[in-house]
N, C-alpha and C positions, 0 to 999 in steps of 0.2 A: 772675452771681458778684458777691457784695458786698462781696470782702476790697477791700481798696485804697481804697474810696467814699466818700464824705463826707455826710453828709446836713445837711442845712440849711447845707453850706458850716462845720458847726461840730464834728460827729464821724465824728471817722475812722475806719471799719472795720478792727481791724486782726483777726481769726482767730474761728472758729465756737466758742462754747464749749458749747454744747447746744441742744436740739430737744424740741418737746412735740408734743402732737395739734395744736394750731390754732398756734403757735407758734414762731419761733427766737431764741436769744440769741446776742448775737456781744459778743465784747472789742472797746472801742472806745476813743478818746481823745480827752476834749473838750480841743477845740485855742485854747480861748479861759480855760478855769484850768487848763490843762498838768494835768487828771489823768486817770486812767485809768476807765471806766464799764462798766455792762452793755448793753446796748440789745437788749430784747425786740421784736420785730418779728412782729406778724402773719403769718399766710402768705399770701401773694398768692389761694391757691384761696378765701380767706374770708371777703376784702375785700369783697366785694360782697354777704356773705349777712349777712343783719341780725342774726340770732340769736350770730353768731359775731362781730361787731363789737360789737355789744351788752356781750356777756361781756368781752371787750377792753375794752371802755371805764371797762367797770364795774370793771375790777381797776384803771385807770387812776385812777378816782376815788379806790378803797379805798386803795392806797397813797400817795397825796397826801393824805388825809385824816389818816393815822396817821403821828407821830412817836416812834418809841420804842428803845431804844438793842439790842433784840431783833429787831425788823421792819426787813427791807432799805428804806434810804431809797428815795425818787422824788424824781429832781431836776428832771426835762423831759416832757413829752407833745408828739408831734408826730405831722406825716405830710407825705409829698412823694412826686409822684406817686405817690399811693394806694398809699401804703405806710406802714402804722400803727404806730406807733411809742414805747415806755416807755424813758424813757432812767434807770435806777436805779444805786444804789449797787456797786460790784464788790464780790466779796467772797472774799478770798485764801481756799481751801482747799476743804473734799467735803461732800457729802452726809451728812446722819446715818445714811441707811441705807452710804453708803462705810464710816465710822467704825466703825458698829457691824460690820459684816463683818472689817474689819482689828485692832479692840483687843478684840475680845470673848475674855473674859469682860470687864466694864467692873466695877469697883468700886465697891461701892454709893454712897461719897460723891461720884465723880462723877454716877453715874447722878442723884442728886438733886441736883447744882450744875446738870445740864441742863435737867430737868424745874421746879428755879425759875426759871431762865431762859424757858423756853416758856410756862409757865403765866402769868408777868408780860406777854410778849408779848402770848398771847390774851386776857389779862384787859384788856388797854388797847386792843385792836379791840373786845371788846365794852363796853366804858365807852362807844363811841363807836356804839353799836348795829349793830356789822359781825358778820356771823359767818363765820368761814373754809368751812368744809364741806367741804374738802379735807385736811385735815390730815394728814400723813405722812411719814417719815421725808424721803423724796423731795425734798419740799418744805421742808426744811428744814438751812440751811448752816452748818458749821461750823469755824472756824479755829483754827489751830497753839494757841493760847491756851485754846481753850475756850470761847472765843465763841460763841453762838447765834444767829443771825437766819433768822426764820420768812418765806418768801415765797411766791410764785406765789398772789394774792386772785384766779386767773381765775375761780373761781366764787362769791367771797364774795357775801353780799349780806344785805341789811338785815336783824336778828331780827325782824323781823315779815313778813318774805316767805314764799312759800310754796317748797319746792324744786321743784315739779316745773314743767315749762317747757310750755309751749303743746302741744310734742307729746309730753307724758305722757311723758317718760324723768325717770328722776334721775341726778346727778351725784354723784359722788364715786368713791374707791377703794376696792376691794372690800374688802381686807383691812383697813381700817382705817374700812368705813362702819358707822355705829350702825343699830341695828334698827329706825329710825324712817323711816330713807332706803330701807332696804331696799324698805320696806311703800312710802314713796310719800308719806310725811307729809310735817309741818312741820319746817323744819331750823332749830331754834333755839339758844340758847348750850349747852343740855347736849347737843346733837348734837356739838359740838368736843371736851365734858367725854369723853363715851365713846371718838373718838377721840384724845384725851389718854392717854385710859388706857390704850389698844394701843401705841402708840407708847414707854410706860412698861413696858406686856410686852417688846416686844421691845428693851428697852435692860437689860431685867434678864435674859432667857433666849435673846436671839440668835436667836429665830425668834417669827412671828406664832402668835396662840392659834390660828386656823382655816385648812384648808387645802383643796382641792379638785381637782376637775378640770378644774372649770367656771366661770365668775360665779357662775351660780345656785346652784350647790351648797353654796358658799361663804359668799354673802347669808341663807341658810336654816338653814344654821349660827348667825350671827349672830342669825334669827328666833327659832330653837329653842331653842340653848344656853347655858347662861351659861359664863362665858369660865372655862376653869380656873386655878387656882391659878397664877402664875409658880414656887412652890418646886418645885413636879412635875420642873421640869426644873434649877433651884437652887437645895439644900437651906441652901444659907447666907443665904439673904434673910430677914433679920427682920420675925415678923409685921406691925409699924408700916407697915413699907413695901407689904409685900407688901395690907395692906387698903386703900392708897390705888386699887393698880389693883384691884381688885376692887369698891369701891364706884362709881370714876370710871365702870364699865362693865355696870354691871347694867342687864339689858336694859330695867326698867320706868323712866323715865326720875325716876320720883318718888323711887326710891329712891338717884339717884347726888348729887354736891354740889349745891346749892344754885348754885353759882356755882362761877367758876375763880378767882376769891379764896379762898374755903374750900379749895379742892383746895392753892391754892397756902399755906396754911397747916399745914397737913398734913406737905405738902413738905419748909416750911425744920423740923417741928418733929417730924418720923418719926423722930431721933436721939437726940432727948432723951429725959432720965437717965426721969422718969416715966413715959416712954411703952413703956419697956422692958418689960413684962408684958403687954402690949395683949392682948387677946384676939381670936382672927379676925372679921371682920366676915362678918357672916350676911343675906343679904338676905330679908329677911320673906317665907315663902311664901303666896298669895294663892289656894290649890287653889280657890274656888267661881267666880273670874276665867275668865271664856272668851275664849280666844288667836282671834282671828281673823289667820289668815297667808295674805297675797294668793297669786295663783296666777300666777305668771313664767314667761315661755316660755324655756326653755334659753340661755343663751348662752356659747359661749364660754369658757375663761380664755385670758386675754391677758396681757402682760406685766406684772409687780406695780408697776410701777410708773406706768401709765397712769392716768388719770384716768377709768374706764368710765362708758357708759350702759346702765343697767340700764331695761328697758321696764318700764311698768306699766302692765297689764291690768284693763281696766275688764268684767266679765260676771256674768251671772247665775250665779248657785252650782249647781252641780248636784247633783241631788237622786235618790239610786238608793234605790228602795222596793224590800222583795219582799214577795209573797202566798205565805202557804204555803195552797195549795189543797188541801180534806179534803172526796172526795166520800165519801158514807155509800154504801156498797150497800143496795138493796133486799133485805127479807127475804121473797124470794116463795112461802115456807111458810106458809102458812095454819095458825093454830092454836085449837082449841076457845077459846071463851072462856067462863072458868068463874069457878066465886067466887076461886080460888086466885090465878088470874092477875089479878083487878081486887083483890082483896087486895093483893097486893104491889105493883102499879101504886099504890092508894093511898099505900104505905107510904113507897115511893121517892118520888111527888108531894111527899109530907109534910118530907122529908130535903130535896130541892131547894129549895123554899121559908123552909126554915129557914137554909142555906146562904147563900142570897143576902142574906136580911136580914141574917145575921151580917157577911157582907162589908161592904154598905152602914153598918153600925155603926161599924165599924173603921176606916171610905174616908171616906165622903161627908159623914156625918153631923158627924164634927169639923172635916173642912173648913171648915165651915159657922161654926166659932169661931176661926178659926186668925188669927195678925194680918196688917194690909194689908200691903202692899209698898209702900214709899217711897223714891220717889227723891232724895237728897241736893239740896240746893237751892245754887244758886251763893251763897257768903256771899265769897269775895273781895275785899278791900280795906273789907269791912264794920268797922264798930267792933264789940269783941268781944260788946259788950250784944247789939247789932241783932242780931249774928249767932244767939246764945243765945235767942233771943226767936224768931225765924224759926221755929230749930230745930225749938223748944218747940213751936211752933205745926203741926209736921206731924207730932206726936206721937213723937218723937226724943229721947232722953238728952242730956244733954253731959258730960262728964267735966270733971278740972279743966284746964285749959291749958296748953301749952305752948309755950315760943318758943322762936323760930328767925330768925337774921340774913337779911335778904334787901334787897336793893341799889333798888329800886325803892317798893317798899308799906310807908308810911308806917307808925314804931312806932306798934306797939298796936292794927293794922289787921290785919285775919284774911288769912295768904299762903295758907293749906288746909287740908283736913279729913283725916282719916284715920277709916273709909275715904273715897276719895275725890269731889271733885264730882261730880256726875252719876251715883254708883254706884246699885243699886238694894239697898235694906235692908230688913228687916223694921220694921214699928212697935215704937216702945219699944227701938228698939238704941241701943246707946250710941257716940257720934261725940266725937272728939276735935279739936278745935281748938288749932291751932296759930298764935298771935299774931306778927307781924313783933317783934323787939327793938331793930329800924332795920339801918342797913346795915351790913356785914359791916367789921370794924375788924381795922386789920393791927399790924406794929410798925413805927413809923416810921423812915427808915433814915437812915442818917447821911450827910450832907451834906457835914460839911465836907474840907478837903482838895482838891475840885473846883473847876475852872474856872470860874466861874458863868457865865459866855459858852457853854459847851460842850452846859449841860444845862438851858438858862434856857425854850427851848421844851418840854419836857418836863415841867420844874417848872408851867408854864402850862397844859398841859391835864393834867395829873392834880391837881395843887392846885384850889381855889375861888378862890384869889388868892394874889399873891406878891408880897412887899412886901419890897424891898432898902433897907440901909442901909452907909452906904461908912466905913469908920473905918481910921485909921492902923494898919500892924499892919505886926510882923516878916515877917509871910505876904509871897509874892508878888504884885505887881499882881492883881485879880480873884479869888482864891481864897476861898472862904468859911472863915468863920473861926471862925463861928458858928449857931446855929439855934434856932426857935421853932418849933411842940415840936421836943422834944429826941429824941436817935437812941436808939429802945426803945420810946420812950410811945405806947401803942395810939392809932392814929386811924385815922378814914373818911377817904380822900384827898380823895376828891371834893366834901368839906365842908369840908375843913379850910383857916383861912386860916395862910397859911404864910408866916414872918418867915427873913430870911436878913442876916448879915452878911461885907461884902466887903471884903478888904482891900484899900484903894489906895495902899500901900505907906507911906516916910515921905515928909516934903513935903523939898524938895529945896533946898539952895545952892550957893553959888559956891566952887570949891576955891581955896584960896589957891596964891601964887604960891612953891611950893618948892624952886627953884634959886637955889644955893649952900646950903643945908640939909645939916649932919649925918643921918647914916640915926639918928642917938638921936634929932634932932629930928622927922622924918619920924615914926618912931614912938611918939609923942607926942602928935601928932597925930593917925596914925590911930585911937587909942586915945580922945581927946576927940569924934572926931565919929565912931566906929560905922562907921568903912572899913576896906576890903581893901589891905591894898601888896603886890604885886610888885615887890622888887625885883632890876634886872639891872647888871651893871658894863659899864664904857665905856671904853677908855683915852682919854686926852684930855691935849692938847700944854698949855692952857688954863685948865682948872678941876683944881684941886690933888686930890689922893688924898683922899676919903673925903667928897666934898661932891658934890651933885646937878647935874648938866647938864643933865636936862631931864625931864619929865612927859604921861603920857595920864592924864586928858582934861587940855587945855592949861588952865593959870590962870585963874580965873573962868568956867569950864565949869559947869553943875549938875548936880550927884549929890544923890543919897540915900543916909542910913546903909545899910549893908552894902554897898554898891556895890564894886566892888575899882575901883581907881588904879595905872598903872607909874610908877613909878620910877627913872632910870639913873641910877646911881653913877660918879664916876670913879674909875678904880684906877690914874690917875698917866699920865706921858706912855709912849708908846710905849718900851719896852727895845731898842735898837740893837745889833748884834751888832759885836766889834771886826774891824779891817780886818787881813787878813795881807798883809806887802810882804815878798816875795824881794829879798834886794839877793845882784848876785854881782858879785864887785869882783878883778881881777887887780892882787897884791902887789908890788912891783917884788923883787929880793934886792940888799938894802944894807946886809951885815955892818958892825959896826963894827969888826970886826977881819978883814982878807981871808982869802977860801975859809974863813971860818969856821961855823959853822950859827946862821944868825939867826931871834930868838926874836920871834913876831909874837904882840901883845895887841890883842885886839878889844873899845873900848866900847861898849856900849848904853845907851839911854835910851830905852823906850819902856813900855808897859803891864805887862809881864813883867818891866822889869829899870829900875836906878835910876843906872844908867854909872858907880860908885862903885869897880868891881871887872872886871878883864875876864869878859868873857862867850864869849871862844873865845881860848884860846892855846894856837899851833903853832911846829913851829921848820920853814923852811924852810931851801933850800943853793941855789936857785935861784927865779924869779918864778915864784909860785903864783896859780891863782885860789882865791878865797875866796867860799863863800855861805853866808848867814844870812839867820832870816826877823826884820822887824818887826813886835811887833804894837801897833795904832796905833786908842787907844778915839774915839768920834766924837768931832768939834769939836778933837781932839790933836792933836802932832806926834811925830813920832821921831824920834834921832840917832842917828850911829853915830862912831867913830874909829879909828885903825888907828894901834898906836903899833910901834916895834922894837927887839931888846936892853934890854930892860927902861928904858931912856931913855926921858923923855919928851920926846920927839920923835916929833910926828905924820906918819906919811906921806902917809896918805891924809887930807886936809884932813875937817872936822868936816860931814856929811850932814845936813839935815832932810827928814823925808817928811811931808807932810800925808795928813789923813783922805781 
């Protein structure tokens, strides 16, 4: 059990998140940058077998080699106790074939936001001469956003390798392998192209073009048929679209893109206003072509989404003859022979003979003028003269020429013929060359806005060179602000030297010192130097109503324009609530005239009242208590007095109460 375990002491296992044929992936967390990772692990049964380490390792190399914002990063390769190990990028979210299963029907403009996305991917594994060979919805993730990233290279390998392995199987997925793997051949970049283009079927019609019982039944499919239409099963896919997969997938591999830069052109431009009358694309029939299709022993269907081995059979062809056997009976009748019967015996000798030479006149005889048979000669990377000259020389036409973008064979250099190298032709046929116009030029994309830290290795291996220049700019630190060519103008990436401007924001000083500052002066200020104020109020015993106490960043701090700065305001000292004082006071009764009813006046002097006027008169006939409240503002005092019979004559002497 691996949940819990740490490997190299630096990632920790934490839950399984899938399983392949030679492989497992678990959720892991590198505990040395707190983030979260994938880590593909060998299986133990395969450790030891080379061919299946091999392939491990080879995926190990493929994605360390490729950086591209489509392909899952690789951050670590490792092993501990013989346990092999790819520590790559996690990636929140499902499969494409999940996706397509839960939004299908998917609308066309996404379908081709995805299919740019993929085709960018494989176009920058093969810039770097990889070729996937597995290509498949399976293998391929996708996030809440619409993000693409292509993974699992466990069988990529160089475009100039062969696919089949030391014990004669090929690799790949059935439902998504070209007719080249089927047969046993070479897996090179347009082996991805035809797989490109199923994975495009199934993202416009929700099911694969070919289905079976078996592998084999499936692979023969693939052999035999060309892939049908996607509209068959969605009549709203417009032609444009619908002839990318149809070309990406025709079985003869001369007739699909040139490259996954052309397909991916196609892609961003299957919408446009021009392309709207497109007419279906038709793959050139070649009827005097003889299809040789291997002979596979049954296998099988397995789950679609496995990576299968299909065997391939190496044997003599066999060859079933039949004799049709005509024996003549004897005619054991004896009969005269007379003039009548060598008569007609002549007659018919005479018929036979005439018979035959006629045959012979018709057959043999013009054979005998009919023209050679010549085989196409390799003119490949030739200049188009030499080529023409060759031609000439084995008694062969040429037409006038034509070109075609190709990433490799130098302009002006012959990429093929039509029909093709090595075909066999009659003399005096007419051959058509096809001249390189250099390599395939895209629209350049627009740059700026980006982090140039974020995309600066990616700009390094698709550009020929990247040349940074820093200038002050409203942008944020790092962000490009600018570009050389510009976002639109056709270019070859791989040639192109590519100019980039960054901003490093403005240059920075010292904030002055703005306590005791009006907020007008404040903003004055940040009006001459390009800042941000915040400002917040403060009460304060200290610093008077409407002046500054105090500042982030503190006085002589460095900013730059736009920077924001706070600001506290004061808005005065604290507001004190006033104090409420009960006073309850017993009246003595001291008529001025006896048993008469005596008239009691109460002064005050406190924050309510200004003692000028009584503020409570009663008449009592005996000692009364009396209660009233004072109220008494801070830092005050209050009085009170108690006078009788309208006399001024205090009884109860003059009170103060402090705060």
């Amino acid at each position: 059990m691996m949940i819990g375990k740490r490997l190299n002491d630096r990632y920790k296992i934490l839950k399984l998140i899938g399983s392949g044929g030679m492989s497992i992936v678990y959720l892991a967390h590198d505990m040395i940058l707190d983030r979260d990772v994938a880590v593909k692990m060998l299986r133990l049964d395969y450790s030891d077998d080379p061919d299946f380490l091999r392939r491990f390792q080879r995926e190990a190399y493929s994605v360390t080699t490729l950086s591209h914002p489509n392909i899952v990063s690789s951050y670590d390769v490792g092993e501990e106790n013989g346990l092999h190990y790819i520590v790559m990028e996690y990636v929140k979210g499902e499969t494409l074939k999940e996706y397509i299963q839960r939004n299908y029907p998917i609308d066309i403009e996404t379908v081709l936001k995805i299919m740019e996305q993929l085709t960018s991917a494989i176009a920058h594994a093969h810039h770097f001469q990889i070729v996937h060979r597995d290509i498949k919805p399976q293998n391929i993730l996708i996030n809440s956003d619409g993000k693409v990233k292509v993974t699992d290279f466990g069988i990529a390998t160089a475009s100039t390798s062969v696919t089949i392995t030391q014990t004669n199987t090929v690799l790949g997925s059935v439902h998504y392998i070209s007719p080249e793997q089927a047969r046993g051949g070479i897996a090179n970049k347009k082996t991805d192209i035809y797989s490109l283009g199923i994975v495009m079927f199934e993202l416009l019609t929700g099911r694969v073009p070919f289905s079976g019982e078996s592998v084999v039944s499936i692979a023969l499919k693939h052999l035999q048929s060309e892939v049908p239409p996607p509209s068959r099963w969605n009549d709203t896919i417009p032609q444009s679209v619908e002839n990318i997969v149809l070309k990406a997938t025709a079985k003869d591999p001369f007739y699909r893109y040139e490259s996954v830069d052309e397909m991916k052109l196609d892609v961003q431009t299957a919408l446009d206003q021009d392309r709207k009358n497109e007419k279906k694309y038709v793959i050139p029939s070649n009827n005097e072509e003889t299809k040789i299709i291997p002979i596979i022993k049954d296998v099988p269907n397995t789950n679609d989404e496995d990576t299968v081995i299909i065997p391939v059979q190496k044997g003599k062809d066999n060859v079933v003859s039949s004799n049709n056997k005509i024996q003549d009976k004897k005619n054991k009748k004896k009969t005269k022979n007379n003039k009548k019967n060598r008569f007609a015996k002549f007659i018919i000798g005479i018929f036979i003979v005439l018979t035959i030479g006629g045959l012979l006149a018709i057959t043999v005889i013009p054979a005998l003028f009919l023209p050679n048979d010549i085989e196409i000669p390799d003119v490949r990377n030739m200049t188009y003269e030499n080529a023409v000259t060759l031609l000439a020389s084995k008694g062969l036409k040429v037409n006038d020429p034509k070109e075609i973008s190709d990433n490799e064979i130098e302009k002006g250099k012959v990429v093929k013929t039509s029909p093709g190298i090595g075909e066999t032709v009659k003399e005096k046929s007419s051959i058509t060359i096809y001249k390189s116009s250099g390599k395939q030029s895209g629209e350049m994309e627009d740059l700026t806005g980006y982090q140039y830290d974020s995309i600066k290795d990616r700009l390094k291996s698709d550009y020929k060179s990247v040349t940074t220049h820093y200038v002050e700019n409203d942008a944020s630190e790092g962000e490009i602000v600018d570009q050389s060519p510009k976002a639109g103008d056709a270019v070859v990436q791989s040639d192109e030297d590519l100019e980039v401007w960054i901003s490093k924001g403005h240059s920075s000083f010292g904030i002055r010192d703005l306590t005791g500052w009006t907020k007008g002066d404040v903003n004055s200020y940040k009006k001459e130097n390009n800042l941000k104020v915040i400002f917040q109020d403060q009460q304060s015993d200290t610093v008077d109503n409407g002046l500054v106490i105090s500042q982030t960043p503190s006085a002589g701090s460095q900013v730059k324009e736009g920077d924001s700065i706070i600001v506290v305001l004061s808005s005065g000292a604290p507001i004190q609530k006033p104090k409420e004082v009960l006073i309850k006071v017993q009246v003595p009764y001291m008529p001025s005239v006896p048993d008469a009813p005596e008239t009691i006046q109460v002064y005050i002097t406190d924050a309510k009242n200004t003692g000028d006027k009584p503020a409570i008169t009663r008449t009592i006939t005996e000692t009364t208590p009396i209660s009233f409240t004072l109220t008494i503002l801070p830092g005050q005092t209050a009085s009170y007095k108690i006078l009788g019979d309208g006399q001024v004559k205090e009884i109860v002497p003059k009170q103060n109460e402090p705060y």
